[in-house]
Rosetta silent file (secondary structure, phi, psi, omega in degrees, C-alpha in Angstrom):
SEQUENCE: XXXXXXXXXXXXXXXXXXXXXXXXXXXXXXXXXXXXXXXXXXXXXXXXXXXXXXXXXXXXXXXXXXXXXXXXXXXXXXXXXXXXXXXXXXXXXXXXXXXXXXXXXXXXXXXXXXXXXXXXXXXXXXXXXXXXXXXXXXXXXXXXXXXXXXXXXXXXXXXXXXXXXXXXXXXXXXXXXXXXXXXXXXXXXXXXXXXXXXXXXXXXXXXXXXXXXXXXXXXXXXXXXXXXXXXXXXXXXXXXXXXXXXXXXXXXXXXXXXXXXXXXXXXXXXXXXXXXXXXXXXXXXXXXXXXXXXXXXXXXXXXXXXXXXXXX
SCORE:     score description
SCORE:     0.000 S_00000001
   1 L     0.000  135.871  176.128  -25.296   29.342   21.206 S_00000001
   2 L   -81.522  136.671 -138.562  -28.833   28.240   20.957 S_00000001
   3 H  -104.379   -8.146  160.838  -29.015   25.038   22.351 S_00000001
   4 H   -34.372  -47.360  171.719  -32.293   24.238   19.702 S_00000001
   5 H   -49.564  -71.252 -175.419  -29.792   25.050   17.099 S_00000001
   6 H   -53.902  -80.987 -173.069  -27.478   22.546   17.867 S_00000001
   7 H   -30.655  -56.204 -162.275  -29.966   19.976   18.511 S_00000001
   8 H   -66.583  -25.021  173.890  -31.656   20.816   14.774 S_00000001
   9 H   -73.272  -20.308 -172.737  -27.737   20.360   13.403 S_00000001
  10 H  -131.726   14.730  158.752  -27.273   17.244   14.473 S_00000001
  11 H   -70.992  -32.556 -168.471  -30.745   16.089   14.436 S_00000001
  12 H   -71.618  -69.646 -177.261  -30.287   16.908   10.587 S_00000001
  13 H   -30.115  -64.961  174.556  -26.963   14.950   10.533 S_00000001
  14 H   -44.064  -59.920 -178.037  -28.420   12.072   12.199 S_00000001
  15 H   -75.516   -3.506  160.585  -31.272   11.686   10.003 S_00000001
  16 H   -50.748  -48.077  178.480  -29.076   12.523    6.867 S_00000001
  17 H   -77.273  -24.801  175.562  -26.977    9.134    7.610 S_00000001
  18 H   -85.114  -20.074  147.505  -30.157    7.087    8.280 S_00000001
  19 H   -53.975  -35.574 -177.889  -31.263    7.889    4.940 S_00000001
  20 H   -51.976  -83.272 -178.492  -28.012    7.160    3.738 S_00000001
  21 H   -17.659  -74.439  174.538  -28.193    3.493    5.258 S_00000001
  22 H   -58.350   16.735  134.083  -31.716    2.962    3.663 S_00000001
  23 H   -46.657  -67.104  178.054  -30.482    3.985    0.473 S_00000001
  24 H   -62.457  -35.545  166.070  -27.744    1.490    0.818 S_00000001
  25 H   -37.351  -84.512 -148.254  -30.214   -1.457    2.075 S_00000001
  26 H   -43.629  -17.053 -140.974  -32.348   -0.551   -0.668 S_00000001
  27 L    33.087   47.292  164.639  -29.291   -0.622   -3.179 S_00000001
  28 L   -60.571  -58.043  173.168  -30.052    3.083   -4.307 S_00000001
  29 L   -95.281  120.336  171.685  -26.721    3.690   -3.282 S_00000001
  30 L  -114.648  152.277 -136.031  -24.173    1.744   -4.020 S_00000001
  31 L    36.896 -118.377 -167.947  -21.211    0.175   -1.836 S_00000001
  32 L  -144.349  148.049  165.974  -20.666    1.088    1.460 S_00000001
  33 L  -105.204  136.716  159.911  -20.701    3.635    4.070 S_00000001
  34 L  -112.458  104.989 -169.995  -19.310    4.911    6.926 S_00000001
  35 L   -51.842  133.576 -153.854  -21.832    6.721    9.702 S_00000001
  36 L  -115.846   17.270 -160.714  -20.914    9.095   12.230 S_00000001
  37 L   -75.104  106.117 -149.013  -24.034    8.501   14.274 S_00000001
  38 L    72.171   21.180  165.960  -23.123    9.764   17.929 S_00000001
  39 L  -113.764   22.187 -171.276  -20.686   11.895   17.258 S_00000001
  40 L   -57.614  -19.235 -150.471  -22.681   14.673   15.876 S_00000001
  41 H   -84.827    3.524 -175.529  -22.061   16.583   18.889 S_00000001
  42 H  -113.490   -8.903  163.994  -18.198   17.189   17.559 S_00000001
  43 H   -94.000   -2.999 -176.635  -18.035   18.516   14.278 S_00000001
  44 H   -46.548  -59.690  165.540  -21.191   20.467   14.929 S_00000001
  45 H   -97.985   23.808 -178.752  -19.348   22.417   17.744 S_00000001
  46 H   -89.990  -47.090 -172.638  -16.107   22.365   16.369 S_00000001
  47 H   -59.214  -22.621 -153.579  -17.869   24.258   12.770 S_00000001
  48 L   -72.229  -29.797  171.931  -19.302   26.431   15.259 S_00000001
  49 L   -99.362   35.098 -160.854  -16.226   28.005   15.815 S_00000001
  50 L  -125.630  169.978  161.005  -14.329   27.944   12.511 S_00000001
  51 L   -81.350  146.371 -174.426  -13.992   30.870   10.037 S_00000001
  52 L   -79.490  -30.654  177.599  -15.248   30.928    6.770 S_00000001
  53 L   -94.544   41.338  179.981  -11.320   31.254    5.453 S_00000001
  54 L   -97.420  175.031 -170.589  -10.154   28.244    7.690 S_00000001
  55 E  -108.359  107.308  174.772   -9.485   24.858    5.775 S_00000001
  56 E  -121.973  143.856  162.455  -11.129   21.515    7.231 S_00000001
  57 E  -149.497  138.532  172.737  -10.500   17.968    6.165 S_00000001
  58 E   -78.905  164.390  167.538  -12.083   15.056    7.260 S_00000001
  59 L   -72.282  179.838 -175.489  -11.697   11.041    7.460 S_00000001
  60 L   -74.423    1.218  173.495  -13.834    8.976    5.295 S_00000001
  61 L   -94.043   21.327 -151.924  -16.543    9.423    8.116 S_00000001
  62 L   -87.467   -6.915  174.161  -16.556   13.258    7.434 S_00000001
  63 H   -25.263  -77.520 -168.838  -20.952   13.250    6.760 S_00000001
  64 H   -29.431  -53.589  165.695  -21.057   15.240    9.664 S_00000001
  65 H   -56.834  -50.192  178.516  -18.439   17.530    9.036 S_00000001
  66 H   -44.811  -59.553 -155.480  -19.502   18.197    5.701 S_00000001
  67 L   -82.961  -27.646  159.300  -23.029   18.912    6.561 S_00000001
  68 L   -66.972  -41.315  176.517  -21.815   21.119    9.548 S_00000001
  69 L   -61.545   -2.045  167.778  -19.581   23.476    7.378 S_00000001
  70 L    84.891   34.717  177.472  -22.618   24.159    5.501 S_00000001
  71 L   -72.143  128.094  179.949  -22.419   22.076    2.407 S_00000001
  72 L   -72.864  119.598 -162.827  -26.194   21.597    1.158 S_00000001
  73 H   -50.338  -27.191  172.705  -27.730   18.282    1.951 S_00000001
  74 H   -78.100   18.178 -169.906  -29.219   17.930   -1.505 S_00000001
  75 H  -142.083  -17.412 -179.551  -25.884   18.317   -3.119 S_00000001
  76 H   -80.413  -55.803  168.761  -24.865   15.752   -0.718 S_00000001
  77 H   -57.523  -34.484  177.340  -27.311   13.119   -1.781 S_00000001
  78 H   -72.470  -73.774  153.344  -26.629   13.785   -5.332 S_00000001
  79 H     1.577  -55.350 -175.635  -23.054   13.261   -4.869 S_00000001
  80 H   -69.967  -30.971 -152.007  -23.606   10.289   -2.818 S_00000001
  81 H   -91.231   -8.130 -162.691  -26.277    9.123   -5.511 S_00000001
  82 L    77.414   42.250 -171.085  -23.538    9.064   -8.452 S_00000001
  83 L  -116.104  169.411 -173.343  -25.370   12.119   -9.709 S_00000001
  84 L   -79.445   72.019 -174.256  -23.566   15.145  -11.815 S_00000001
  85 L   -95.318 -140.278 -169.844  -23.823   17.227   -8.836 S_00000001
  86 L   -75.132  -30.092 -136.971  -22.471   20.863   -7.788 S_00000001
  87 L   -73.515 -110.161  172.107  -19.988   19.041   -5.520 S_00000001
  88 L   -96.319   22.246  169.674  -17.091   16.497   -7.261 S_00000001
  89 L    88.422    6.062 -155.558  -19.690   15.707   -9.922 S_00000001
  90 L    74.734   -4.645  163.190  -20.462   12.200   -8.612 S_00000001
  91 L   -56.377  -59.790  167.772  -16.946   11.472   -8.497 S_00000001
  92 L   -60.643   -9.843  166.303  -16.373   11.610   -4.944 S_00000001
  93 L    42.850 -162.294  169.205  -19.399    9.432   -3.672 S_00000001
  94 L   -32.124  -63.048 -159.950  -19.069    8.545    0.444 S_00000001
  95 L  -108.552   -3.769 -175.665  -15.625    8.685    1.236 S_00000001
  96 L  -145.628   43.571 -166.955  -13.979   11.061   -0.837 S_00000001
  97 L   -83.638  114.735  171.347  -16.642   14.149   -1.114 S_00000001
  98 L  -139.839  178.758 -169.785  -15.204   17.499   -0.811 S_00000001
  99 E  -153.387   79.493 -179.616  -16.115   21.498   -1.619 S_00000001
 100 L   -61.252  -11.941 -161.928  -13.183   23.270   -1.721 S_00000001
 101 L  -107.265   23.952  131.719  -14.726   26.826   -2.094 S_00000001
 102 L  -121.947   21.672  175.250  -16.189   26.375    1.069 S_00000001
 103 L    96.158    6.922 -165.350  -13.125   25.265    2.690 S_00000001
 104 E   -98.247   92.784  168.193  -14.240   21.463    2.817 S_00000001
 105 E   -91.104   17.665  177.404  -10.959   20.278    1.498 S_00000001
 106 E   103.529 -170.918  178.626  -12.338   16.720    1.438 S_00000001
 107 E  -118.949  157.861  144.723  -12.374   13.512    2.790 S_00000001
 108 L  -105.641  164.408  175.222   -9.886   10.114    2.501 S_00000001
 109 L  -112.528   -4.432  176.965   -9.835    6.444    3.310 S_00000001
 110 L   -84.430  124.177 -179.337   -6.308    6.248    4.074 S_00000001
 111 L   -41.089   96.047 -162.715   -6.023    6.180    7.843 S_00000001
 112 L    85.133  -15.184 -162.144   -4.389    9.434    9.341 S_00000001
 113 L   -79.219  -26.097  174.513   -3.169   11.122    5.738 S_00000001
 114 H   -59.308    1.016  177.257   -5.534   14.026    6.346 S_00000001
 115 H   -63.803  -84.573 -147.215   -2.853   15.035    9.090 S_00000001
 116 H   -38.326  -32.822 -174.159   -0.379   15.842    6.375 S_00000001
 117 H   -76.151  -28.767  166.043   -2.798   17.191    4.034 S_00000001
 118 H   -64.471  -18.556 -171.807   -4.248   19.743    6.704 S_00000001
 119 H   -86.467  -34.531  171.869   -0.590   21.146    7.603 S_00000001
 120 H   -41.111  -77.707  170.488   -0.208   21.890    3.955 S_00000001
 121 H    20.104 -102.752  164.446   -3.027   23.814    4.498 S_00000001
 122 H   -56.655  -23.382  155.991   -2.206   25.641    7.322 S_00000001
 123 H   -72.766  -61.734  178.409    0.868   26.320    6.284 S_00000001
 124 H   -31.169  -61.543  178.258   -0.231   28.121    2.957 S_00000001
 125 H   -64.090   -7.451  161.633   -2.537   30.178    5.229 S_00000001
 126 H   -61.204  -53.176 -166.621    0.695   30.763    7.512 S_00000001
 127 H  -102.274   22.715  173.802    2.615   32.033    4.657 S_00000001
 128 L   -69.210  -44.946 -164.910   -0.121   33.906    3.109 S_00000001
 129 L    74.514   52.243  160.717   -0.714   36.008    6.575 S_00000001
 130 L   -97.998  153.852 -168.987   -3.923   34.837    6.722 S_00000001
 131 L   -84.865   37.560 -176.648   -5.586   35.033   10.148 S_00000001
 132 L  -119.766  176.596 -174.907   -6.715   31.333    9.512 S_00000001
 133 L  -147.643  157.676  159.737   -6.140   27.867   10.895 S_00000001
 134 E  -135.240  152.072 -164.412   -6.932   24.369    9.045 S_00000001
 135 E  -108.134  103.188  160.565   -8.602   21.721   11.456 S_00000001
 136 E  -125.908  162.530  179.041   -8.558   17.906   10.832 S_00000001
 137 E   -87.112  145.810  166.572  -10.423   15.134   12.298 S_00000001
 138 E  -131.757 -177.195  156.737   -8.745   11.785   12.610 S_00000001
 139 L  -122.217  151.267 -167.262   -9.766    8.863   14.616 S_00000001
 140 H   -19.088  -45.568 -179.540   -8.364    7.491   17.906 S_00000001
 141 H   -68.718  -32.609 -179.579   -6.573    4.467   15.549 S_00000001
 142 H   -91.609    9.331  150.389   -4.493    7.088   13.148 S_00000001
 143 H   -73.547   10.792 -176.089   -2.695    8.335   16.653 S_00000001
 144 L  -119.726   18.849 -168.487   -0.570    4.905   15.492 S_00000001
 145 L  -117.888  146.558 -153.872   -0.193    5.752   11.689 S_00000001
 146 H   -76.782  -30.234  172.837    3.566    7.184   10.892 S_00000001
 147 H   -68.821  -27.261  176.759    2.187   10.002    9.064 S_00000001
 148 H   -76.008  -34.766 -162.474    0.450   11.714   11.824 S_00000001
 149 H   -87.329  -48.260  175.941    3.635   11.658   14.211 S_00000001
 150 H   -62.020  -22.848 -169.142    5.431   13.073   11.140 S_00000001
 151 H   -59.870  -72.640  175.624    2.747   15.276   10.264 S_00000001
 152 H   -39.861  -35.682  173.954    2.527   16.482   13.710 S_00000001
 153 H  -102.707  -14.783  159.323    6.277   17.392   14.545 S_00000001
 154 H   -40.744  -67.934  144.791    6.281   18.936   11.485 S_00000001
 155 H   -26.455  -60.452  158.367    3.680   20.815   12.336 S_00000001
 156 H   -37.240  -58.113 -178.230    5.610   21.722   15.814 S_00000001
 157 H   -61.271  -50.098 -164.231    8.660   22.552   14.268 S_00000001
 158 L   -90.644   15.836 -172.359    7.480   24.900   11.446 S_00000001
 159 L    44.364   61.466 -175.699    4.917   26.612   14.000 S_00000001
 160 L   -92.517   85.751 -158.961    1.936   25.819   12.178 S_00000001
 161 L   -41.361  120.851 -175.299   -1.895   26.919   13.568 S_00000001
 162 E  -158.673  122.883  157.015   -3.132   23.206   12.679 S_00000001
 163 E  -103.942  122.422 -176.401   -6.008   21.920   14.772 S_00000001
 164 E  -116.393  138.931 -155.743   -6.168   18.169   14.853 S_00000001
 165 E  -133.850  100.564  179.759   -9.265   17.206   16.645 S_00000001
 166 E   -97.063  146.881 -144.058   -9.301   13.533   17.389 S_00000001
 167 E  -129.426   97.231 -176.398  -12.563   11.831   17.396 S_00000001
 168 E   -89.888   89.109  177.459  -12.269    8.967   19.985 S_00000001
 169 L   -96.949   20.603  178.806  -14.996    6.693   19.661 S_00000001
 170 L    96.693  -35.769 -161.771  -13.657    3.605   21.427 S_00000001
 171 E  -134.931  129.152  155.243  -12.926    1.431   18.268 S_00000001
 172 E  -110.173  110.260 -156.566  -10.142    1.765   15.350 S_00000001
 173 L    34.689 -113.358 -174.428  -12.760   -0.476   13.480 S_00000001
 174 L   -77.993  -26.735 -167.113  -13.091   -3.152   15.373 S_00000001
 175 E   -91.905  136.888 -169.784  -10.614   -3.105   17.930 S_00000001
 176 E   -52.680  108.740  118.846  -11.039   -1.262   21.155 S_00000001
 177 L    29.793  -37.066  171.661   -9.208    1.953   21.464 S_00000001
 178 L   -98.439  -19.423  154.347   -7.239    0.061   24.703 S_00000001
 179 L   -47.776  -63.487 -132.458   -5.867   -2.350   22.733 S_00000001
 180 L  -106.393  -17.687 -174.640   -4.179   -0.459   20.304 S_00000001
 181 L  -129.922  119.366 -177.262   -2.656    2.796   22.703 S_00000001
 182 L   -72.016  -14.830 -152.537   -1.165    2.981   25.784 S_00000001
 183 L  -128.876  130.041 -179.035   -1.604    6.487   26.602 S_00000001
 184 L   -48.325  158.689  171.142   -4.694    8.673   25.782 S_00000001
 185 L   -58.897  -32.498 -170.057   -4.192   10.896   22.647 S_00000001
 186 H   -85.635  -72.180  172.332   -3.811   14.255   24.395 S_00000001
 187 H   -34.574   -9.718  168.258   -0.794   13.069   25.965 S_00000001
 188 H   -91.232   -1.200  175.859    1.160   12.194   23.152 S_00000001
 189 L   -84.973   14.757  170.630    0.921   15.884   21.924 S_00000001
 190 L   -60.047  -58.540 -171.222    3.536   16.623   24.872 S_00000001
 191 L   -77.072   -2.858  144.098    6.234   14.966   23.144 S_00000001
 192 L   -86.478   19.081  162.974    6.134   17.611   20.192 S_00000001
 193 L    66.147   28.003  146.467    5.686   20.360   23.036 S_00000001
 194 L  -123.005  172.487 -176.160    2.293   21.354   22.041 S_00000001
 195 E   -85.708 -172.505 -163.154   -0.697   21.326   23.787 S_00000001
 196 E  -148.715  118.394  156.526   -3.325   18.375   24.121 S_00000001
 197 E  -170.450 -175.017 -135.495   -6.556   18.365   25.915 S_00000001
 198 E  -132.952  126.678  159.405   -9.522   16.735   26.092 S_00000001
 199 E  -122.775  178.560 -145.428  -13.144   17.493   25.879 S_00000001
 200 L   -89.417   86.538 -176.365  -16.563   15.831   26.315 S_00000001
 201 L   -62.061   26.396  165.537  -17.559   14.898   22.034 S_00000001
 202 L  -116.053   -0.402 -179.797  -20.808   14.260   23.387 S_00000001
 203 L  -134.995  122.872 -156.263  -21.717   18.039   24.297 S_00000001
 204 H   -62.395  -51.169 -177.660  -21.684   19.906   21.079 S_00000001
 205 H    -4.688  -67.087  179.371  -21.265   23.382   23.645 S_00000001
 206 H   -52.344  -70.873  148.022  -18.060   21.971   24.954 S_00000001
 207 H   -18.391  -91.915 -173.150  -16.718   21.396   21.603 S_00000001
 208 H   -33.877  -37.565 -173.054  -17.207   24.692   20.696 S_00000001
 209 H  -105.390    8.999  175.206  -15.698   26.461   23.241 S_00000001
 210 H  -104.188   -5.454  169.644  -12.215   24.121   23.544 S_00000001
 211 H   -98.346  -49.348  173.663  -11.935   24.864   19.516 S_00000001
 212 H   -40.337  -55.696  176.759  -12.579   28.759   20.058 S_00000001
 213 H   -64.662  -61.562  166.623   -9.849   28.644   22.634 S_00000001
 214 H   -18.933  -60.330 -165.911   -7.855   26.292   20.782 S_00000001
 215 H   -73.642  -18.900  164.741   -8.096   27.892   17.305 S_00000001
 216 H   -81.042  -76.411  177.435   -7.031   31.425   19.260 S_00000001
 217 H   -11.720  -52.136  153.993   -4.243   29.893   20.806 S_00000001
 218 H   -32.351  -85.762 -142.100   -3.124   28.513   17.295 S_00000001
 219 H   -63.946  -42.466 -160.880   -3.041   31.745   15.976 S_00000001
 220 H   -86.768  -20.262  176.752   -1.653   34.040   18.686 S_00000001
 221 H   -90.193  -32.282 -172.695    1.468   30.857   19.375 S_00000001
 222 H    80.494   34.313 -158.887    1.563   30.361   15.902 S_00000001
 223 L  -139.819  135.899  167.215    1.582   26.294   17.008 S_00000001
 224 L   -54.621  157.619  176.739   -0.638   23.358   16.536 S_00000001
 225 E  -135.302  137.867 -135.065   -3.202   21.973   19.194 S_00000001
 226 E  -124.007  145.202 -165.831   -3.916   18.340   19.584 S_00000001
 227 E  -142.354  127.161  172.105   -8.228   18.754   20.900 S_00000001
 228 E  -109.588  142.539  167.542   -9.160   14.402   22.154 S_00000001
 229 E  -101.199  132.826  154.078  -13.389   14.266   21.710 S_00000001
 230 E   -72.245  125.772  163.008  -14.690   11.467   23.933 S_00000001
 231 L  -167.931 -133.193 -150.380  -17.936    9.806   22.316 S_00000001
 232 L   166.546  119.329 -148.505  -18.995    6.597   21.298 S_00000001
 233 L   -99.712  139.959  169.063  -19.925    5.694   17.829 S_00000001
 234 L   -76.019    1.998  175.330  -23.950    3.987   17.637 S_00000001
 235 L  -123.824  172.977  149.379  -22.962    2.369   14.470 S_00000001
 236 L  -115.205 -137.850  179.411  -20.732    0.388   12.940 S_00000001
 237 L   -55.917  -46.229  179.254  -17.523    0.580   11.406 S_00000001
 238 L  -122.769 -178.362  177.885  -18.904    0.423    8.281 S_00000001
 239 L   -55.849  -33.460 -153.995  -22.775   -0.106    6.579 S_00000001
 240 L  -112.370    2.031  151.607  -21.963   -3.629    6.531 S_00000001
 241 L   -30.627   93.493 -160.775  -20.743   -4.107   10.078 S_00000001
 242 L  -100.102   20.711 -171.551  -22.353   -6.389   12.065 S_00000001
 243 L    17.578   64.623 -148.832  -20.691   -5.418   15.598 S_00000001
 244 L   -94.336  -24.544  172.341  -20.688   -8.784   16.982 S_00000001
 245 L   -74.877  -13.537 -166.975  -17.075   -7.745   19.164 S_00000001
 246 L   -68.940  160.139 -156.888  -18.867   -5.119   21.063 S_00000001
 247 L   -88.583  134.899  151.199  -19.331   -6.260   24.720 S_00000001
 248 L    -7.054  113.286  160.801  -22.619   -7.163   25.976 S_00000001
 249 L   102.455  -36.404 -173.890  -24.548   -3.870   27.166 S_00000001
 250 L   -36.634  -59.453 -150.375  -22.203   -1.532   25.641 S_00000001
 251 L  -120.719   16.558  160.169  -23.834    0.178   22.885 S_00000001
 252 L   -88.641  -43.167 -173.308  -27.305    0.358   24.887 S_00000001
 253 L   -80.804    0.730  176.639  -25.409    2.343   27.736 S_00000001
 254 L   -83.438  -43.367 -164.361  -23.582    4.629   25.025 S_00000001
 255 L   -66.163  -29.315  167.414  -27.240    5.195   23.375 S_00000001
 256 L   -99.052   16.055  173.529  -28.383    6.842   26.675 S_00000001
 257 L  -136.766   26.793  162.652  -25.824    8.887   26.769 S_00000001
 258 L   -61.180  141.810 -173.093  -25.695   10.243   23.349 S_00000001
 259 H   -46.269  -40.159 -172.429  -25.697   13.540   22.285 S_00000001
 260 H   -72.031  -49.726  179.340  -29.256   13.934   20.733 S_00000001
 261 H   -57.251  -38.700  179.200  -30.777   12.215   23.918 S_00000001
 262 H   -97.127    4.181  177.962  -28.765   14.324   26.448 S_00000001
 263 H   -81.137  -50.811  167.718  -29.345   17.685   24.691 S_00000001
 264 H   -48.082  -47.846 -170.554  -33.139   16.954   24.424 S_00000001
 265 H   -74.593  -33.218  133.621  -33.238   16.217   27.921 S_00000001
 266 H   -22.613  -54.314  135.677  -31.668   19.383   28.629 S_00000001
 267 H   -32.591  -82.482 -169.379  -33.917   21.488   26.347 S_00000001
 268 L    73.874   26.757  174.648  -36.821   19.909   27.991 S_00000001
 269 L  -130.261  107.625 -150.108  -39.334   21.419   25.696 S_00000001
 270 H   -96.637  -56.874 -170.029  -40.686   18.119   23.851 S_00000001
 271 H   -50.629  -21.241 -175.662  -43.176   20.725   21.284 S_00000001
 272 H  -106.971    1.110  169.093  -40.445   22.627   20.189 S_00000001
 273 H  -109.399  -89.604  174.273  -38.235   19.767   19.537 S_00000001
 274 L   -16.317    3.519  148.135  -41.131   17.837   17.791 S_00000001
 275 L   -83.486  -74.612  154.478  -41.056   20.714   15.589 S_00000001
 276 H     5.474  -83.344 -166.856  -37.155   20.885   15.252 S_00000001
 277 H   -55.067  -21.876 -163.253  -37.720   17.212   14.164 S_00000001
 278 H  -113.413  -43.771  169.592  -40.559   17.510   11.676 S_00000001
 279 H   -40.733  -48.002 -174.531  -39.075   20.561    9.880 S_00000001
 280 H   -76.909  -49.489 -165.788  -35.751   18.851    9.277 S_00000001
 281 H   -54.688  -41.075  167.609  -37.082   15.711    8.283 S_00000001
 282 H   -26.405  -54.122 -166.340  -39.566   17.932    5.873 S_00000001
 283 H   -48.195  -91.786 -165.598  -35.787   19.425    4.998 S_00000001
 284 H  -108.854   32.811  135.176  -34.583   16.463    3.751 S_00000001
 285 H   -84.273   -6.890  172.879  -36.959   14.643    2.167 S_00000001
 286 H   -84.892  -56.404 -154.003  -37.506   17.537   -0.170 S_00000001
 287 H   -56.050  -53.252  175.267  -33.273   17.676   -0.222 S_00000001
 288 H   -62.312  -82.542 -177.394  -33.536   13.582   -1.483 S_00000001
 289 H   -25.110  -35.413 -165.577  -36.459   14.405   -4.024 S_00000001
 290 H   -95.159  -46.380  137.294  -34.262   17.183   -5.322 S_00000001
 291 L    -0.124  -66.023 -177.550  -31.473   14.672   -5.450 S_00000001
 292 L   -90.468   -0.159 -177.219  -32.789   12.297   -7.819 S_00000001
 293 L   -85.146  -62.334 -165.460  -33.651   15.052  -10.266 S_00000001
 294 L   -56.894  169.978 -167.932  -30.099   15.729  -11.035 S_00000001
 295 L   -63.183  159.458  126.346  -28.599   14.083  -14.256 S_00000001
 296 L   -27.787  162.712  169.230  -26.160   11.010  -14.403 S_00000001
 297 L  -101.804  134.492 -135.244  -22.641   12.677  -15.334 S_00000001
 298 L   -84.925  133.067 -175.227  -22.395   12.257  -18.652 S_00000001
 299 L  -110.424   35.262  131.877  -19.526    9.484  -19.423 S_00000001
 300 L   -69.627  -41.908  171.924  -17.350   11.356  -22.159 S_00000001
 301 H   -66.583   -1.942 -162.885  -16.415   13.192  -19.139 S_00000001
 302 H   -62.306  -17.735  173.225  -15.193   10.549  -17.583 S_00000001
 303 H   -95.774   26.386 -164.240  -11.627   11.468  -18.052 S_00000001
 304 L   -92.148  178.319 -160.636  -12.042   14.771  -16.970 S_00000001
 305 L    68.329  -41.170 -169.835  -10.280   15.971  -13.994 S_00000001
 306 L   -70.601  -53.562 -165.135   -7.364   13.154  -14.486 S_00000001
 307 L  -112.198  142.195 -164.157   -5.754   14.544  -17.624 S_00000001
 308 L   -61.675  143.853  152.473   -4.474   18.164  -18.272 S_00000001
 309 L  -125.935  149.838  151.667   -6.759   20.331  -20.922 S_00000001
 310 L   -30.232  140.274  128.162   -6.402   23.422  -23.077 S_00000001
 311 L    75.780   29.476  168.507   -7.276   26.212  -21.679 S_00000001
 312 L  -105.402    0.000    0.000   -7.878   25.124  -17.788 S_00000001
């Protein structure tokens, strides 16, 4: 892996969501968003290692994901914008954006449901015989939601390659991650007898290579793998979050130890990352501009998708 690449992926990411945000200031975009801004480094190396026939679905924080699996950022913004784009048409907006025909089976806001909906998945591609896996993210708060633990021994039981890759950023919304669990996440895949283990969600590299092993492991046990990301989110829960519980100090000492900041320093070649940087941004300010060119969706269509037609 180049480690330029990976910087330029989630340099992209980043500045995708900070556009978002001014959008939403500006009220371009309407309601609210949620920003994935210091975690770039985990779906970045998690895509790095998927298949083109694997399945991923995300939480309603899934930008990241989206933009790693190689959905085009100008199809994002239009989407996002309420525009007719290629994606759901402007239906899906922020939280509920998906592309199935690149395997982006979408995002939700209900907390945890994307377990159940990835083991569907993964099962189909089980009883298919495809040489696939489907991967979802959740976050540290939907290791408590009833659906994951069902999801999950399900999973176990029917020996299903299902990667769930939980994306621990300290807070289920507001409340601290130590509140709400006693036991880290990778230990609770023990009691369905699969494995659990933990990597650093702040180095995409690392990522990459505990989902390569992981996603073989799937396949060759024919069994799920529980993957905890460490990281630390720089925003907050939502656009309109004013993160007034976070402790004194907190989310300065997370900021130096963020992904973009420790990759850069790592590179160590500040011209070719001031390139990186002016290319993507180039990227997607053409990507917005291209954006506002698509149509409105027309609103005769408005029932479409809901209700059955001829000849679909």
């Amino acid at each position: 892996m180049d480690p330029l690449d990976l910087y330029r992926q989630m340099y992209v990411i980043r500045r995708f969501e900070e556009q978002l945000m001014a959008l939403v200031q500006s009220r371009e975009l309407t309601g609210s968003v949620h920003l994935c801004c210091g975690q770039e480094a985990i779906p970045v190396g998690a895509c790095h290692a998927l298949q083109p026939g694997d399945a991923l679905v995300t939480t309603y924080r899934g930008h990241g994901w989206a933009v790693a699996r190689g959905l085009p950022v100008a199809d994002l913004f239009a989407e996002f914008l309420g525009r007719d784009s290629r994606l759901a048409g402007g239906r899906g907006g922020s939280p509920y954006l998906m592309a199935p025909h690149l395997g982006f089976l979408g995002e939700n806001s209900i907390v945890g449901a994307g377990v159940p909906m990835a083991l569907g998945a993964a099962l189909a591609r089980k009883l298919r015989g495809q040489a696939a896996v489907a991967v979802v993210s959740i976050g540290d708060g939907a290791m408590n939601q009833g659906a994951v633990h069902e999801a999950l021994n399900m999973a176990a039981v029917l020996r299903v390659p299902l990667l769930v890759v939980v994306e621990n950023n300290g807070y289920a919304e507001m409340t601290t991650a130590e509140a709400l669990t006693a036991v880290p996440a990778r230990q609770r895949a023990a009691a369905y007898g699969i494995e659990g283990v933990t990597v650093d969600g702040n180095d995409p590299a690392a990522v990459a290579a505990a989902v390569t092993i992981a996603r073989a492991e799937a396949l060759q046990r024919q069994q799920p793998v529980l993957i905890e990301a460490l990281t630390r989110r720089l925003t907050g829960h939502y656009s309109g979050d004013v993160q007034g519980y976070r402790p004194k100090g907190e989310l300065e000492a997370a900021r130096l130890r963020e992904p973009l900041v420790v990759l850069a320093a790592a590179i160590g070649d500040a011209e070719a990352l001031d390139r990186v940087r002016a290319e993507a941004d180039a990227e997607l300010a053409a990507a917005l501009d291209q954006a506002r060119q698509v149509p409105r969706p027309d609103p005769d269509s408005a029932t479409r998708h809901i209700y059955a037609e001829a000849g679909r």
